[in-house]
C-alpha positions as CSV (number, residue, x, y, z in Angstrom):
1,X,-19.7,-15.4,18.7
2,X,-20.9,-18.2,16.4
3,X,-21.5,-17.1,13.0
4,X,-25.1,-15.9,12.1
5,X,-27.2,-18.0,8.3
6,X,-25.8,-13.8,6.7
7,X,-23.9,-10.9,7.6
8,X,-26.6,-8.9,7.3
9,X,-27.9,-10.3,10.5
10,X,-25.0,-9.7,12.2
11,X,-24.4,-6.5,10.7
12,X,-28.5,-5.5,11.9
13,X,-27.5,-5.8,15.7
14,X,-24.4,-3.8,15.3
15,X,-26.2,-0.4,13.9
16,X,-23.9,2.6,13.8
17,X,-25.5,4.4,16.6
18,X,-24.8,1.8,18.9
19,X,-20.9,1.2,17.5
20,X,-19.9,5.0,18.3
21,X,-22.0,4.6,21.9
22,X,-19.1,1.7,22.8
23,X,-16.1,2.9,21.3
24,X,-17.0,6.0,23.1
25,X,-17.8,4.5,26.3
26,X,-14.5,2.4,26.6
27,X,-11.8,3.0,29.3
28,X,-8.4,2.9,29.6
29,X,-9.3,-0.3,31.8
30,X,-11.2,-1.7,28.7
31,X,-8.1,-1.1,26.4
32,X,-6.2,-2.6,29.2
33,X,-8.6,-5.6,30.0
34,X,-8.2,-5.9,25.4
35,X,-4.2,-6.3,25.6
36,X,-4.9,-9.3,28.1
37,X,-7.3,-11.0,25.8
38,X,-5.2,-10.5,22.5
39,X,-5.5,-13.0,19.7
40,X,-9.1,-13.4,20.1
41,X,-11.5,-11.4,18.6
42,X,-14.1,-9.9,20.4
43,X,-16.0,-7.1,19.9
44,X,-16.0,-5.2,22.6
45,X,-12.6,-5.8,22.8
46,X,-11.9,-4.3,19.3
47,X,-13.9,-1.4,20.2
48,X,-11.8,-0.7,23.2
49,X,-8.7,-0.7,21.3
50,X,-9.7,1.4,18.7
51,X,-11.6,3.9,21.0
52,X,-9.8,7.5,22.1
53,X,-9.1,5.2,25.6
54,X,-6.4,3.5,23.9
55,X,-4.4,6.3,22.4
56,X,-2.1,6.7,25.3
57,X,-1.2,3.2,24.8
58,X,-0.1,3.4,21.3
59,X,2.8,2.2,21.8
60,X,3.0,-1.0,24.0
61,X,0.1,-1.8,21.2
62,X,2.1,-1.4,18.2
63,X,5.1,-3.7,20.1
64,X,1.9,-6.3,20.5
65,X,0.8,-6.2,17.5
66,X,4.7,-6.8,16.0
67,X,4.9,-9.9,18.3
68,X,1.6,-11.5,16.6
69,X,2.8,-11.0,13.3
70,X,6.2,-12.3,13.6
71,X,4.4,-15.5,15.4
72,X,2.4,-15.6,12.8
73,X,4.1,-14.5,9.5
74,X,7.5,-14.6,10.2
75,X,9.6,-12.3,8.5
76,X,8.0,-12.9,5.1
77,X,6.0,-10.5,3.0
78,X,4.7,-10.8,0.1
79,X,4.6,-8.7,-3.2
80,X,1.8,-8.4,-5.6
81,X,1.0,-5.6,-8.6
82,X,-2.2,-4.2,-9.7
83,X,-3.1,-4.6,-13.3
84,X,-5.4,-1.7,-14.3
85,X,-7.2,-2.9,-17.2
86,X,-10.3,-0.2,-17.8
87,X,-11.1,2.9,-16.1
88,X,-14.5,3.2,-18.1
89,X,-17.1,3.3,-15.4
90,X,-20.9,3.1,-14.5
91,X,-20.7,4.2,-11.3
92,X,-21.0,7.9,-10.0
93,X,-18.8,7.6,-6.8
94,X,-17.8,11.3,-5.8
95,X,-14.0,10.1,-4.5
96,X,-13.2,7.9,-7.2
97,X,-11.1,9.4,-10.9
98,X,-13.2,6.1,-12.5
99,X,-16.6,8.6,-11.6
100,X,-18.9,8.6,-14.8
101,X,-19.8,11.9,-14.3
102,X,-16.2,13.6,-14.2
103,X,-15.6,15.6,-17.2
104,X,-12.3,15.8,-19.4
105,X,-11.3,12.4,-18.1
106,X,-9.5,10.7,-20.7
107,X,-10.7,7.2,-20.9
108,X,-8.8,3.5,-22.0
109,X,-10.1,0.1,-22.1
110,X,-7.1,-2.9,-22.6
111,X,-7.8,-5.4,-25.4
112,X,-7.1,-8.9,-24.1
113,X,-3.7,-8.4,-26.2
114,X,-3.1,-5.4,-24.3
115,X,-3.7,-6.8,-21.3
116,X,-1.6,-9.7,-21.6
117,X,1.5,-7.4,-22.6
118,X,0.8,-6.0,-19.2
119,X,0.7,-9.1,-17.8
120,X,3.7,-9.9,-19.2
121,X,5.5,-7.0,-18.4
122,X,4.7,-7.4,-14.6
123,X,5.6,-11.4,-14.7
124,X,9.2,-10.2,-16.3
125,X,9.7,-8.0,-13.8
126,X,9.6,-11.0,-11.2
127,X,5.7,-10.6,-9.8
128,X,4.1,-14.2,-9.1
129,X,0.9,-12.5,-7.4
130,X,-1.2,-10.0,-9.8
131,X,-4.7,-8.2,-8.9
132,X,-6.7,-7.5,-12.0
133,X,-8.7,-4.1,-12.0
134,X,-11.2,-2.3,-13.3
135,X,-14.4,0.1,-13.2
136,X,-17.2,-1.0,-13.6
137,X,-17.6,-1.5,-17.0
138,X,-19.4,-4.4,-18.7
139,X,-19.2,-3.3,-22.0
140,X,-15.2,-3.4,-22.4
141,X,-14.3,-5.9,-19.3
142,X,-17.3,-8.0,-18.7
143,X,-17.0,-11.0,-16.6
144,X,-15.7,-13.5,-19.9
145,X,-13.0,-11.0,-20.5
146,X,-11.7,-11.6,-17.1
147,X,-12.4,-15.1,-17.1
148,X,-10.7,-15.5,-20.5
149,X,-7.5,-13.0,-19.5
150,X,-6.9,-15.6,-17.1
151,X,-6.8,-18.4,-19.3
152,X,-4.0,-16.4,-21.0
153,X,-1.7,-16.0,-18.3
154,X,-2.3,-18.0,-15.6
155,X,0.9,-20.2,-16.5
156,X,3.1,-16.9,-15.9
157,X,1.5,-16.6,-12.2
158,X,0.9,-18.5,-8.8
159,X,-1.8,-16.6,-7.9
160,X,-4.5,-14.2,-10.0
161,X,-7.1,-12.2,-8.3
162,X,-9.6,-9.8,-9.2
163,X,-10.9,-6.0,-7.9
164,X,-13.6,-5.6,-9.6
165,X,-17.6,-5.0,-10.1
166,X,-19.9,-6.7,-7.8
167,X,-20.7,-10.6,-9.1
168,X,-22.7,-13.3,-9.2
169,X,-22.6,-16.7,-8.1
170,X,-22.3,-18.0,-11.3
171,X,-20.3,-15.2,-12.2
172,X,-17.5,-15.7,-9.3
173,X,-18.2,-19.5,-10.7
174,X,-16.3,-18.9,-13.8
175,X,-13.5,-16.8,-12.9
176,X,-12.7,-19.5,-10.4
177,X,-13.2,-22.2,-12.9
178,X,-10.8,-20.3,-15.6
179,X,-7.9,-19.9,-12.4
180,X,-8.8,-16.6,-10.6
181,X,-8.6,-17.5,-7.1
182,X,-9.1,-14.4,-5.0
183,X,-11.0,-11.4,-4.9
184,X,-10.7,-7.9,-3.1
185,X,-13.7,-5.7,-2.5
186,X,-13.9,-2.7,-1.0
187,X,-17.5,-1.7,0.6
188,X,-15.8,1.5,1.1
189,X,-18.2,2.4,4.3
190,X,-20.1,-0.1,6.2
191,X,-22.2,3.0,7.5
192,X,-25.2,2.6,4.9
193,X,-25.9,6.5,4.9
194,X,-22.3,7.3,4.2
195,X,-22.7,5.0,1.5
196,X,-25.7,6.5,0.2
197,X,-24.0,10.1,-0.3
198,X,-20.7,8.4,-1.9
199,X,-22.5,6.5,-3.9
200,X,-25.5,7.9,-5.5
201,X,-25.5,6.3,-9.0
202,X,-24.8,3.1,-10.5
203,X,-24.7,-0.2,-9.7
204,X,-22.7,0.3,-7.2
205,X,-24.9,2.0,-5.4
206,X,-26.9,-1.1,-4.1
207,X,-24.7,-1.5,-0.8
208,X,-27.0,-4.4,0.2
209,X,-25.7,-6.2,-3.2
210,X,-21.9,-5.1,-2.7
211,X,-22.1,-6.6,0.8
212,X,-23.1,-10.0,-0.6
213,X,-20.3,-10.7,-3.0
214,X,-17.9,-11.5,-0.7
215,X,-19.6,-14.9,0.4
216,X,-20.7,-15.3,-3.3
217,X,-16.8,-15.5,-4.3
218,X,-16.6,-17.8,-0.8
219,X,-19.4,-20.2,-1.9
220,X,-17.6,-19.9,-5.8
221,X,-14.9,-21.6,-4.0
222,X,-12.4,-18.6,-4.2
223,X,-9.9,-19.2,-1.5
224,X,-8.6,-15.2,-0.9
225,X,-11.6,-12.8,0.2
226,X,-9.9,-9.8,0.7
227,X,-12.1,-6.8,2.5
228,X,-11.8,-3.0,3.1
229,X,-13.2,0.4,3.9
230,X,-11.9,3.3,2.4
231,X,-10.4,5.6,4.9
232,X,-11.2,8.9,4.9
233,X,-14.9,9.0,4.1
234,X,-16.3,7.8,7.5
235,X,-15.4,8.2,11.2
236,X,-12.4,5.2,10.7
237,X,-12.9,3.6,14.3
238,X,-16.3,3.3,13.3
239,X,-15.1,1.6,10.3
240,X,-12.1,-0.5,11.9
241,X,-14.8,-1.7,14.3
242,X,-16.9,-3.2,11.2
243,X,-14.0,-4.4,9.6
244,X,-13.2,-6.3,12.9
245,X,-17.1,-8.2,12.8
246,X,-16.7,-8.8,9.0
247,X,-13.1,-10.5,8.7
248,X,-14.3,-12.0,11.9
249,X,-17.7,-13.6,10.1
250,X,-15.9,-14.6,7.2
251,X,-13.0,-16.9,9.0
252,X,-16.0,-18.5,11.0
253,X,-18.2,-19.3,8.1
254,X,-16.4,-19.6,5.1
255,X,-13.2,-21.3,6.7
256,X,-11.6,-22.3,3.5
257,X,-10.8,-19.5,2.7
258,X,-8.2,-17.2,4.1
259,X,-9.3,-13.2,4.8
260,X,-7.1,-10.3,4.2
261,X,-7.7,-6.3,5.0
262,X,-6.7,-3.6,3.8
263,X,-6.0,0.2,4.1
264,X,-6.7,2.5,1.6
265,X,-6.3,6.0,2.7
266,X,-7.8,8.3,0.4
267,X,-5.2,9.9,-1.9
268,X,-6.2,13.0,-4.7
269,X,-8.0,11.6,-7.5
270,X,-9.1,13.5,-11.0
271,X,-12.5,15.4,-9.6
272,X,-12.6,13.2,-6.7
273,X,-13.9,15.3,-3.3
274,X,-11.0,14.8,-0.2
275,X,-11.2,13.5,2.7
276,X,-14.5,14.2,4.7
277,X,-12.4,12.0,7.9
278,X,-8.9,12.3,8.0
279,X,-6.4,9.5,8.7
280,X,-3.5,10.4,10.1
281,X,-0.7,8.3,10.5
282,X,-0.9,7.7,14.0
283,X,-4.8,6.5,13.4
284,X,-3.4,4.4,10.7
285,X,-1.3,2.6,13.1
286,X,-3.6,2.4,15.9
287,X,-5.8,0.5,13.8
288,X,-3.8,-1.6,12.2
289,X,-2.5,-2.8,15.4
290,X,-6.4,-3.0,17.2
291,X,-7.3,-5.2,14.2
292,X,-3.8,-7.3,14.6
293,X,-4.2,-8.3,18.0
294,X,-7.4,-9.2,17.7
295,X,-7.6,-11.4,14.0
296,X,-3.8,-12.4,14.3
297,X,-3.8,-14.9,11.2
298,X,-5.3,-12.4,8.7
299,X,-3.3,-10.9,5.7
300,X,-2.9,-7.2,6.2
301,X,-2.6,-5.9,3.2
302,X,-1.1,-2.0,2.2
303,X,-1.1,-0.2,-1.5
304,X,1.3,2.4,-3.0
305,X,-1.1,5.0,-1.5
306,X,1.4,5.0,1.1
307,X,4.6,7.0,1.7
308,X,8.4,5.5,1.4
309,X,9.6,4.6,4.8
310,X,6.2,4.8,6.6
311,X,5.4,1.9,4.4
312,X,8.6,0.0,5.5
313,X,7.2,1.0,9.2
314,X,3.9,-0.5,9.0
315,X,5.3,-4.0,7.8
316,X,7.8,-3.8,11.0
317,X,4.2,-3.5,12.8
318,X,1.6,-5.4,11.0
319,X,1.3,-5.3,7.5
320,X,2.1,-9.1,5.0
321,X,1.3,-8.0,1.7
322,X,1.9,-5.1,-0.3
323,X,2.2,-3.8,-3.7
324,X,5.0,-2.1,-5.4
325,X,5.4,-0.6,-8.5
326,X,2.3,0.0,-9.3
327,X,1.0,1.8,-12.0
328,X,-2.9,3.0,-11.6
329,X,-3.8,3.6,-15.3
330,X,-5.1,1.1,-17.9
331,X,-1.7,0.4,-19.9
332,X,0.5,2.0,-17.4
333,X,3.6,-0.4,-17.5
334,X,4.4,-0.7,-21.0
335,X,3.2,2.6,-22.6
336,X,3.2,6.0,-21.7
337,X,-0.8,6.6,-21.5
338,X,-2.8,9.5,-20.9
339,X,-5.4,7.7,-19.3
340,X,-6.8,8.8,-15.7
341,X,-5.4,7.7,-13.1
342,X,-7.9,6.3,-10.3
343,X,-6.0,7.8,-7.7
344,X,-2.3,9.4,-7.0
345,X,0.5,6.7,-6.3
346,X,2.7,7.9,-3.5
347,X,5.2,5.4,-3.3
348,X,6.7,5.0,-6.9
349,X,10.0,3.2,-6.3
350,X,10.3,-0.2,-9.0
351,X,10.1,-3.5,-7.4
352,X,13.7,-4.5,-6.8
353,X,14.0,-1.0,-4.9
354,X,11.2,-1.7,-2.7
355,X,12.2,-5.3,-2.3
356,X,15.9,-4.1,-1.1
357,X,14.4,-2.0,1.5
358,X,12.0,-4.6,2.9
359,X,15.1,-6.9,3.1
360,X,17.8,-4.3,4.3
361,X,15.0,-3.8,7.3
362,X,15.5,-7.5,8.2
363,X,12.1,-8.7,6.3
364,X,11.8,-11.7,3.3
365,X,10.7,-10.3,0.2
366,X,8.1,-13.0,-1.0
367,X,7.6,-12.7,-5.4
368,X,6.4,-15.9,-5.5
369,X,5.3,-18.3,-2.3
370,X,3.3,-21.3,-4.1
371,X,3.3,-23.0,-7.2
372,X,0.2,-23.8,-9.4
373,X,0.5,-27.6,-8.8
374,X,-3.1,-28.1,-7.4
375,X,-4.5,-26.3,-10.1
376,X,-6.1,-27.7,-13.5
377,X,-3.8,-27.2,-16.7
């Protein structure tokens, strides 16, 4: 399928309705026909192997999926840390502990001095690959407080990216000029009335807007576009299927770059609502592995939302980058804050204890895997 001038083309022939009709529809000679085909995409493909059809085959999938990742990733996987910098935010979003509306959440925005103790603090502890975080809040962190964060500590790190608000062009423009060069950006749902409910004030709210900013940070010449839904709020195959079309766009179009996924399962959050569609772990896996064998050279990437162990299980399957030690409040690694948390950590074992499991499993903890030396001084 050759790439289409926007997603939003793409995304208008692929309406929900017609999503769950084919997942639904598929066979257990579809998910068959899928495991022939593997490592290419294709959509009707994805939708076999994600549909109830494939469950039974679970296993031979996950033992697939394995095979493409090893070809393609070796036994390497890589370590980053979120830096939490504000948890002030705009947005009403009724899963999120960042939600403007939740009362009796104690709030805490990082001066730039703050922030670079963080940073510090994370580089010390051996991370070469940081994600800076925040609500959306353009009072405390607006885009030249990122921009000039990573002025300040871009010599300590091969790689900074950004979670953050929606951007600009121009916007994306100068993070990339001042060394940010990634972004992650959750739509959360691809379903625009799911959206709607989760998201019924703020900025945020403008899905058609969120959608966009991953090729503005492509066109800003960003060169990790990282993508997700969040699971838990919308029927996931539905969601795994989008997920599929959209990493799929973005290696066509914006080939520069490289695309990673990821898997956020919803975990309790101050005043957040749980989990309208539960993931279980066996879900989890199936599509991880569906998305694997169909976009084998794109970074799968898994958070602290996870469990010990099941995390360890999930690199042996598909997942190349995860966090570890990671501390989801503004200020979280070098003080004891009171600060609200934007969601429960489940896996809070330091670096070095994670990194000794990953290795004593037969996988390469990766700190560090490129140097600045293309970058501007």
């Amino acid at each position: 399928m050759s790439p289409s001038n926007h997603f939003h083309d793409l995304l208008a022939a692929w309406p929900p309705a017609r999503v769950q009709t084919l997942i639904h529809s598929r066979t257990a000679s579809d998910a068959r026909a899928a495991f022939g085909a593997a490592g290419h995409y294709d959509p009707h493909h994805l939708a076999a192997l994600v549909s109830p059809a494939a469950e039974p085959f679970l296993e031979p999938l996950a033992q697939l999926s394995a095979q493409w990742t090893r070809q393609r990733f070796g036994n390497a996987v890589q370590f980053f840390a979120p830096l939490y910098v504000s948890n002030y935010c705009c947005n009403g979003c009724l899963y999120c502990g960042f939600n403007r509306t939740t009362k009796d959440t104690v709030r805490r925005a990082l001066t730039l001095d703050e922030a670079v103790a963080e940073a510090d603090c994370l580089a010390e502890q051996g991370f070469g690959h940081i994600l800076l975080v925040a609500g959306e809040d353009l009072k405390n962190t607006p885009p030249a407080y990122f921009a000039e964060l990573t002025r300040r500590i871009r010599h300590r790190f091969a790689s900074i990216q950004v979670e953050i608000y929606a951007l600009s062009l121009a916007d994306y423009q100068r993070l990339a000029e001042a060394g940010v060069d990634g972004m992650t950006m959750f739509q959360e749902t691809y379903n625009p009335a799911v959206f709607a409910h989760y998201h019924p004030s703020g900025p945020k709210s403008d899905y058609a807007h969120r959608l966009d900013s991953f090729e503005r940070a492509a066109q800003a010449g960003m060169t990790f576009i990282g993508l997700g839904s969040l699971l838990g709020i919308n029927d996931w195959r539905e969601e795994g299927f989008y997920l599929g079309l959209h990493a799929n766009y973005l290696l066509k179009r914006y080939w520069r770059s490289s695309v990673a996924i990821s898997f956020p399962r919803m975990r309790p959050a101050h005043g957040g609502e749980p989990a309208a569609h539960p993931v279980s772990d066996a879900d989890l896996v199936q599509l991880m592995c569906a998305l694997r064998t169909q976009l084998p050279d794109v970074t799968m990437t898994l958070s602290t939302r996870e469990m010990p162990g099941f995390r360890e299980h999930l690199v042996s399957l598909a997942v190349t980058k995860m966090s570890a030690g990671a501390k989801t409040t503004p200020g979280g690694y070098t003080e004891k804050t009171r600060a609200e948390a934007q969601f429960e950590v489940a896996d809070q074992r330091p670096l070095s204890e994670v990194a000794a499991s990953i290795a004593a499993h037969g996988f390469d903890p990766v700190m560090k895997d490129w140097d600045r030396a293309y970058a501007s001084p």
